[in-house]
N, C-alpha and C positions, 0 to 999 in steps of 0.2 A: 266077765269084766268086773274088776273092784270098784265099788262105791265111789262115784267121785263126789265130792264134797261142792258145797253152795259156793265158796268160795273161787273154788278151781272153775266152776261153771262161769261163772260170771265174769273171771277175765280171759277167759276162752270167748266166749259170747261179746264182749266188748271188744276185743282185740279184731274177731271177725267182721264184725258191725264197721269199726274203725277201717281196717284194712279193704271195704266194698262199700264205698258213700254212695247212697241212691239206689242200689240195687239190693230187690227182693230177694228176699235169704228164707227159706220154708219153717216153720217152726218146727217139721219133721225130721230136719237136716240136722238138727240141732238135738231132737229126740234122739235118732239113732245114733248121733256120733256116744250121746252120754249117756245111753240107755234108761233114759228116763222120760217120763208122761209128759204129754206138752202142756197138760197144767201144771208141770213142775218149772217147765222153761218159762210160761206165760210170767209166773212168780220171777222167776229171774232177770226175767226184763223188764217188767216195773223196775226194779230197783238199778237197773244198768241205763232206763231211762229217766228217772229223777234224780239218777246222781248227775248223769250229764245235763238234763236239763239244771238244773240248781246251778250250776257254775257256768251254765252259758258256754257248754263245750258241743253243741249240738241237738236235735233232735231225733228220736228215736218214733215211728210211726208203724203201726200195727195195719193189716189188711185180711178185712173176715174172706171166709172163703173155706170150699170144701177142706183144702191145708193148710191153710193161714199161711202168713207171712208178715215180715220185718222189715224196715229198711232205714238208713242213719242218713239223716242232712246234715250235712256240714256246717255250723256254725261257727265264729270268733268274737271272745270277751271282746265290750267295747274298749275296754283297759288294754289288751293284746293288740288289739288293731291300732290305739294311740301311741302306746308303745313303739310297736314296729312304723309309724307313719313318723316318728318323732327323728329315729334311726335313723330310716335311709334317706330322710331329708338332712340328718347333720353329714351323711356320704355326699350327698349330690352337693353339698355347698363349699365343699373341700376347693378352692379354686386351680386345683394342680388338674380335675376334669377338664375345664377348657379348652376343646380343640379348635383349630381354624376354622372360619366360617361362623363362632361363635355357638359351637353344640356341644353337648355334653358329654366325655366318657363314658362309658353306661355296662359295656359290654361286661367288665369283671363281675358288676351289679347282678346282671343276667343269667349268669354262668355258674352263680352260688346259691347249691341245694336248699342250702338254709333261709334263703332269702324269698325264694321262689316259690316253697313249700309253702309258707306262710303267705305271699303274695297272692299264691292261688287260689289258695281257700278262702283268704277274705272277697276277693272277686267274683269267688263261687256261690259265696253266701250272698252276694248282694244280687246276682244276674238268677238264681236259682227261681226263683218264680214264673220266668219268662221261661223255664222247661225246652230249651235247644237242644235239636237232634245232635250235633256236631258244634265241635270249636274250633273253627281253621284263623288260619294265620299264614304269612310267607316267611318263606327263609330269608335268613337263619335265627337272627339273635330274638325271637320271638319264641320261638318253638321251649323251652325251657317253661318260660311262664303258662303257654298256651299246654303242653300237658299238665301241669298242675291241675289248673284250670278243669281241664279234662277229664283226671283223675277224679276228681272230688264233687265234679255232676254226673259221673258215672256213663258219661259218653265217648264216641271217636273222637278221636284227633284228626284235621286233616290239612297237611300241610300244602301250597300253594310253591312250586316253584318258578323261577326268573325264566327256564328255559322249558323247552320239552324232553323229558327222559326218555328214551326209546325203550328203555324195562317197564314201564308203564301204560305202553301199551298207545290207543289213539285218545288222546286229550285233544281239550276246548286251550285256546289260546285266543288274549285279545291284549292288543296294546288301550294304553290308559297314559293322562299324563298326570305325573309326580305334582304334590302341588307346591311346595317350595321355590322349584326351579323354572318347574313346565318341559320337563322334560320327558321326551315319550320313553316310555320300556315296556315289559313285554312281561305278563305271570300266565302260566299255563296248569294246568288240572286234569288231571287223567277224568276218563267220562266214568268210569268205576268206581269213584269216590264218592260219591253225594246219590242218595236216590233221590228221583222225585219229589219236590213240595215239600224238601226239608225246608227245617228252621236254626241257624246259625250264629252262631256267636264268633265276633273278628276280638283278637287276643293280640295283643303286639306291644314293644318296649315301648316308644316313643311315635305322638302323633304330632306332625308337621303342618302340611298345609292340606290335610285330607286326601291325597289324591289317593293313595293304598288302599282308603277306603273305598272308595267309589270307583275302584277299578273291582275292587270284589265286589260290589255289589250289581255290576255290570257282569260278572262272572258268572254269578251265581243266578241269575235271570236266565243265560245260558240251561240252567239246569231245573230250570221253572223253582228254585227258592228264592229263601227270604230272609234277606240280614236281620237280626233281633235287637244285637247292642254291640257297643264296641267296649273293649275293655283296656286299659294302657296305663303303663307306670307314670309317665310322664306327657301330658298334653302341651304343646308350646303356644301358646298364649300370645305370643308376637304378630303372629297368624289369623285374622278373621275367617271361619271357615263354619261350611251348613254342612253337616252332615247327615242329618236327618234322623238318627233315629237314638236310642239312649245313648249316652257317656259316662262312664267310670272311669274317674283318675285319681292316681296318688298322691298328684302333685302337679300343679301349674307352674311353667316356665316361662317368668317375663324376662327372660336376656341378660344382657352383662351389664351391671350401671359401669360409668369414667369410672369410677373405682377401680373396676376389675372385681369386685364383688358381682357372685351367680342370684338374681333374684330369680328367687323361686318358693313358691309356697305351698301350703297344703290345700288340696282338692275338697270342695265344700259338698260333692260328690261321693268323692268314699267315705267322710265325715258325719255329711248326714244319710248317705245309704241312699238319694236321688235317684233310683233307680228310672223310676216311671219318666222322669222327664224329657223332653228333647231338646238337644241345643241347638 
């Protein structure tokens, strides 16, 4: 094999890191690909970890061990994160979103790579502490966000569907009611999904009047876990509602003023990073 250079190394090695958030990468994996001593790589990752630490693009953490290993947390500039909160709050106050019933269009919001990538990571970075086994969510327009999300804690994804899939095998079904309305329906979960005495994270666009949540957390009891937090672009604020356990949002929604102007603001939540709290 030719000599590969310090350079070539480190955006090999950044690239890897980036491309596997959370997860343990051997420092030997990294020797043999570039045929070099892992006090040569140890050297290459200081400096792949003070470049991104410096800019607030993540964290790079080492683990001693017979073979060492790496692993990359997710972080985002606070500047990134103002940025993109500045964004999609001048999308959501567009008043051409208003649908009947007084809610908001959201779905194109959901559906954009670009918007989601970024959504997720900031959500990742702030839920990351609390270390869940899985991020589940129900279908559909949630699932977008909730793999980011997924992606960048280096866990499963697990989605909750309306009905039972018969490809899935025998699933837990429980009716819950919606809390807006109070109307019952029905989320189902294959028993194959979730082990025992996991720990969860709910991932979804917009929070209503809680019931979503507290059907999954009646779900997931089913399976002897344990909700951790909830995470949501948009929380609606018209709503008195106990959910119990953290909330991260992008943005509070207090309704339509006579105007016809969307009030809506910025979550003091994903602002100041609230993790630990309960509402």
């Amino acid at each position: 094999m030719d000599k590969i250079s310090r350079n070539t190394r480190i955006s090999i090695i950044t690239k890897t890191l980036l491309d596997h958030p959370n997860r343990i990468i051997s420092l030997n994996s990294f020797a043999e690909r570039f045929g070099a001593a892992k006090s040569t790589i140890s050297e290459d990752l200081v400096l792949v970890r003070d470049a991104l630490e410096h800019f607030h693009e993540g964290r790079v953490e080492t683990m001693a061990g017979a073979s060492g290993g790496v692993k990359y947390l997710v972080e985002v500039p606070n500047s990134d994160r103002d940025r993109f909160l500045a964004d999609f709050l001048m999308y959501l106050k567009d008043p051409s979103r208003i649908v009947p019933g007084n809610f908001l269009y959201v779905t194109d919001l959901m559906q954009n790579p670009r918007i989601m990538a970024k959504a997720g990571a900031i959500l990742s970075a702030c839920f990351q502490s609390l270390a869940p086994d899985y991020i589940i969510t129900v279908e559909t327009k949630g699932i977008p966000l909730a793999y980011e999300v997924a992606r960048c804690l280096g866990v499963g994804l697990i989605v909750v569907r309306r009905n039972t899939k018969i490809t899935e095998g025998t699933a837990v079904s429980i009716n819950y009611l919606t809390g807006n309305q109070g109307m019952l329906s029905v989320m189902s979960l294959s028993k194959r999904s979730i082990r025992p005495n996991a720990r969860l994270l709910f991932i979804d666009d917009f929070l209503r009047g809680g019931g979503t949540v507290r059907g999954i957390k009646d779900l997931l009891s089913e399976f002897e876990s344990t909700l951790l937090g909830v995470g949501v672009m948009v929380d609606n604020k018209e709503i008195e509602k106990e959910i119990g356990v953290p909330l991260i949002n992008f943005c509070d929604y207090y309704g339509i003023e006579e105007s016809g102007k969307i009030n809506i603001k910025p979550s003091k939540s994903i602002v100041q990073g609230l993790c630990g709290e309960k509402i």
